[in-house]
N, C-alpha and C positions, 0 to 999 in steps of 0.2 A: 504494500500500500504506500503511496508515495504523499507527502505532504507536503502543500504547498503554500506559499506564503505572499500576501499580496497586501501592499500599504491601504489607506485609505482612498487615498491619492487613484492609485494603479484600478484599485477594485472600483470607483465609480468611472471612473473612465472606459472599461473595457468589464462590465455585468458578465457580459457574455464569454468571455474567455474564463474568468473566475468559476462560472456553472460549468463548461467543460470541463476543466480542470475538479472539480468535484466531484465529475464521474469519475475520476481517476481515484481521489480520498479525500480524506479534509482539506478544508484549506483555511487556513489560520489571514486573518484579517488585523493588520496593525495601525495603530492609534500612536501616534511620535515614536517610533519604533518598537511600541511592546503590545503583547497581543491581546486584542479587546473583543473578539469575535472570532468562530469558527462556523463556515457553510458546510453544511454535506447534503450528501440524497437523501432525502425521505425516508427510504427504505433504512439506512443507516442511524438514523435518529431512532425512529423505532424501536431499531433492536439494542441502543445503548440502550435506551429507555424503561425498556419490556413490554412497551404498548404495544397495540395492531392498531394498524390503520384506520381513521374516525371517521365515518360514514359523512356526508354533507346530512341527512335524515338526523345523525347523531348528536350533531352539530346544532344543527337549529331546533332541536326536542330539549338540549342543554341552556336555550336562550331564557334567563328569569323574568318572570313576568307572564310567558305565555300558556300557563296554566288554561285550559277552559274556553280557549276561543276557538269558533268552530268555522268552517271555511269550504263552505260548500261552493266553489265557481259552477257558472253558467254553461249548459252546454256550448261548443262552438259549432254552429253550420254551416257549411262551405258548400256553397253551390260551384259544380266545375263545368267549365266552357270550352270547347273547343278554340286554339288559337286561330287568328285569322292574320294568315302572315301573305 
């Protein structure tokens, strides 16, 4: 696993080189030279974690407050037309 190290500086400059380099391992993020931040995949937080991955469903059932509210939408009806090209 290779780890890799990008200033603050470097890492907002170039997002996208920082997240490639994350599929590779972590990559340590520094603040005046010392390190303030660590990116990984997903899947690797996870497993330092011991979590499983949290549903969007799971996500917003955890939101406080919405105990009780009930949300029934509207059917949608699509009438379909043939193009006229």
């Amino acid at each position: 696993m290779t780890v890799h190290t990008y200033s603050s500086r470097e890492f907002t400059r170039d997002v996208g080189a920082a997240k490639r380099a994350a599929a590779q391992g972590p990559v340590l993020i520094t603040d005046r030279g010392r390190p303030a931040f660590a990116l990984l995949k997903i899947e690797d937080y996870y497993q330092l974690t011991g979590k499983q991955e949290v549903s969007l469903l799971a996500l917003m059932d955890a939101i406080p407050g919405g105990e009780g509210i009930e949300f029934e939408p509207s059917k949608l009806s699509l009438e379909l037309r043939n193009a006229n090209l």
